[in-house]
N, C-alpha and C positions, 0 to 999 in steps of 0.2 A: 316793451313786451306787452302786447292785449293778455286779453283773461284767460282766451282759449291755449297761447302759448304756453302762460302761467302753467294752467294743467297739464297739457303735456308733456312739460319738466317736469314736473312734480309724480307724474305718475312712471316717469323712465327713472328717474331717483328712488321711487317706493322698488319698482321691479332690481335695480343693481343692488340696493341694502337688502330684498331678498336672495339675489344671487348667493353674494355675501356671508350673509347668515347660515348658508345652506352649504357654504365652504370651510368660513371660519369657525367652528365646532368646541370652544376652549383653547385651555393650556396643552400644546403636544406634550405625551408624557416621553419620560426621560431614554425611553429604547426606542422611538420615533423611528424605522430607516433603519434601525441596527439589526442585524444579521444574527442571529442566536445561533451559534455551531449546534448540530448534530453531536450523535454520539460517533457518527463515522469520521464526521470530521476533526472531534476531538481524539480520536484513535488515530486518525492518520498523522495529525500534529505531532504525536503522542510520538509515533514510528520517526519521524524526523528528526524529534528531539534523542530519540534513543540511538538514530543511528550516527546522529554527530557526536554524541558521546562516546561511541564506541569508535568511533576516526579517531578521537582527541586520545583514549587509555590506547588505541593501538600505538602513535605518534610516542608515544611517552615511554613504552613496554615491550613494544616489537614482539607482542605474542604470535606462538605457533600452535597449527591445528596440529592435532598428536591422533594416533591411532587411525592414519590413512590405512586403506586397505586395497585402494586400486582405481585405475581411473575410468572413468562412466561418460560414453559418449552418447549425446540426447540430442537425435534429431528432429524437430519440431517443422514436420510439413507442412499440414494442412489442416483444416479442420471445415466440418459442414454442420452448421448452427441452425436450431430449429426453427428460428425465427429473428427478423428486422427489426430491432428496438427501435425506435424515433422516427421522424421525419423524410428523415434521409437515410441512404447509406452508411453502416456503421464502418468504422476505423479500426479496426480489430488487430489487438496484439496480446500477447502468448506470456505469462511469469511463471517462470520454473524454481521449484527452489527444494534443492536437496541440503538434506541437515539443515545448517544454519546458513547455507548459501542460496543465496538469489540470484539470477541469470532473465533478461529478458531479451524478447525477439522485435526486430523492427516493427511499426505498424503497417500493415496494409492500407493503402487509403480505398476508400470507396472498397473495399473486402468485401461487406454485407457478411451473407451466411453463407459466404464460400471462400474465407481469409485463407492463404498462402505466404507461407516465410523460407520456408526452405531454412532454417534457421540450427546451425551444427554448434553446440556447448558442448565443452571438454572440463568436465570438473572433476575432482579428487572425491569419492566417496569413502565417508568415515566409517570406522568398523563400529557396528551396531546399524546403519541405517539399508532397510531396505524397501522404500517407497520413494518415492516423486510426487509431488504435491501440484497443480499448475490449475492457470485461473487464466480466464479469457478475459480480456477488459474492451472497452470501445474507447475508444481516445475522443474524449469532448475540449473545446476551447475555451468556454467559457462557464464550466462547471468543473465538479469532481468526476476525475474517470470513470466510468459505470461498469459495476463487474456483471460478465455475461452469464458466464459455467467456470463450472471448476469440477475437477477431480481429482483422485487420489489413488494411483498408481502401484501396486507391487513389481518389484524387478522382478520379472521371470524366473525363474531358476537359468535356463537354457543360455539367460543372458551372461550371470554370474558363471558359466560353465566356459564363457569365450564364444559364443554363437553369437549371430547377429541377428536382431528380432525384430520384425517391422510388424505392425500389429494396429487397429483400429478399435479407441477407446470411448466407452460414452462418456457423457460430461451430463452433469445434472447443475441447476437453475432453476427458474421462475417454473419454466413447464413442470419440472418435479424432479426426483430422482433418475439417472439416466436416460432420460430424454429429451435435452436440451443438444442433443447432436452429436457427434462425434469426434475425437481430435485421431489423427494419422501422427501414431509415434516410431522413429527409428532408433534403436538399445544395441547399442555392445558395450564390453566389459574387458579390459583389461588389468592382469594383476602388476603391483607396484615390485618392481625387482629392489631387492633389500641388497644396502642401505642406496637411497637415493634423497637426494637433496633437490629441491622444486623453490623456486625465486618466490619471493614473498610480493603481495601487493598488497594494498589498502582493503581493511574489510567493507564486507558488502554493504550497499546503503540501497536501500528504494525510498526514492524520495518520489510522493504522487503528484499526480498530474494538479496545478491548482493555475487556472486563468490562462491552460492549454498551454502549458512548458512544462512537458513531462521528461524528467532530468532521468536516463538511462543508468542503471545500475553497473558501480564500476567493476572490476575484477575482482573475484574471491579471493581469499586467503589460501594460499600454498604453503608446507610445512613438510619437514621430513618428516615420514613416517618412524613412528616411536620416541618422537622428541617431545620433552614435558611428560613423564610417568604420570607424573604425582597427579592424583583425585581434583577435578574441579572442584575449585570452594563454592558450597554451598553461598545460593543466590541472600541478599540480606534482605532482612524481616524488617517489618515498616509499624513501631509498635501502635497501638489502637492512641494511644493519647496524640502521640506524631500525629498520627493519620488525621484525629479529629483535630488537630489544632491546624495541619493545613488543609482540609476541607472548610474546616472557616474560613480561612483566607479567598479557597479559589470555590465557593457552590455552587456553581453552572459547570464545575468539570468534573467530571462520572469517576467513580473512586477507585473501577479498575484503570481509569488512567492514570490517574495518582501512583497508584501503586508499580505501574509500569515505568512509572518517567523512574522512579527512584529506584528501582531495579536498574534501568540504564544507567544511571548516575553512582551506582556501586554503594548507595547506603549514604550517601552525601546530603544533607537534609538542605543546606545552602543553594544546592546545587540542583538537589531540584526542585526549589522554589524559582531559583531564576531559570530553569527552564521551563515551567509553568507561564511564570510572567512572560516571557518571549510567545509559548503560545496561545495568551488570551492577547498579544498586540494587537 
């Protein structure tokens, strides 16, 4: 190898040990690549963890919803959305949830902001509840589902009278308060002829969309009306020492989570510490 060779190894050597320098930057620190949940995401963990517990005390107890008052038919047409979130066409579906029931509708694919489901729910309405709650989501595959609108519904009177109500509702979101579009809702109301007995199913679970497997919501709880008199026990208190001793445990997870898992867990401090651990897997 001559002299002139010599240098121009020497100077491709000097240029790759700059590359180099310019990549290798020290020790990676220890959360390198790691994914730090959100608060949504640790709420919606949070929701899974609570609603497999409540499968597991249903499985064990065979509770019944008490104080039905009649049944509530929700039809979920259509809706016109005031705007295309993303790139593409959204996937837009529909979650309903009266009382402590959830109901959802198929997605529309490619929907955008003119989703259709045509979507007929027959649920048992409890005595005291008279709203409907419902949230638009977009169905993503490789993220968390993204909520569009929501709103918040009073049953008519006309409906509770036995009329049938079809009626166009605003939805509020990102653009503000009711102007995030529209949803097309169809109401009747049937009362529960006493005494009748209704087949029991597994209680409701919404498990969210996570790496675009969004597990559909199974069927509500059915119950005879006036079965279980007796006063729901009060939810269990989670005392400040508890709280702070497993807040040490788990510090990256928000402390109304905490206090949710162990509300789901019925006051179980074992229990929901290993549902905790399940959701920082």
């Amino acid at each position: 190898m001559n002299l002139v060779e010599k240098i121009m190894a020497a100077a491709v050597t000097d240029k790759v040990k700059e590359r180099r320098n310019r990549v290798f930057v020290g020790q990676l620190p220890d959360d390198f690549l790691r994914i730090t949940a959100s608060r949504q995401q640790q709420q919606e963990a949070a929701d899974r963890q609570a609603a497999l517990a409540l499968h597991q005390q249903f499985l064990a107890s065979q509770p019944y919803l008490a104080n039905t008052v009649g049944r509530l038919s929700i039809t979920v047409a259509q809706a016109k959305l005031a705007k295309n979130y993303g790139m593409t066409r959204m996937d837009p579906y529909a979650r309903v949830r009266v009382g402590h029931c959830v109901y959802e509708t198929h997605t529309d694919p490619s929907g955008g902001k003119n989703p259709r489901w045509n979507k007929v729910i027959h649920c048992l309405l409890p005595q005291g509840v008279s709203t409907i709650s419902l949230e638009i989501y977009d169905e993503c595959s490789f993220m968390m589902d993204e909520l569009i609108a929501w709103t918040t519904i009073a049953i008519p009177q006309q409906v509770m009278a036995g009329e049938t109500h079809e009626d166009w509702y605003p939805l509020n979101g990102k653009q503000g308060e009711g102007v995030e579009g529209m949803i097309n809702l169809v109401l009747s109301y049937s009362a529960t002829p006493q005494p009748y007995m209704y087949p029991v199913g597994p209680p409701v679970m919404v498990v969210p969309n996570v790496g675009g497997s969004r597990i559909p919501a199974p069927m509500a709880v059915y119950a005879a009306p006036g079965a279980g008199t007796q006063p729901p026990a009060s939810p269990p208190v989670l005392s400040e020492s508890e709280l702070k001793q497993i807040e040490e445990m788990f510090p990256n997870v928000d402390k109304e989570v905490i206090k949710s898992v162990f509300e789901a867990n019925r006051g179980n401090k074992d229990g929901t510490i290993n549902s905790l651990l399940q959701m920082c897997e």
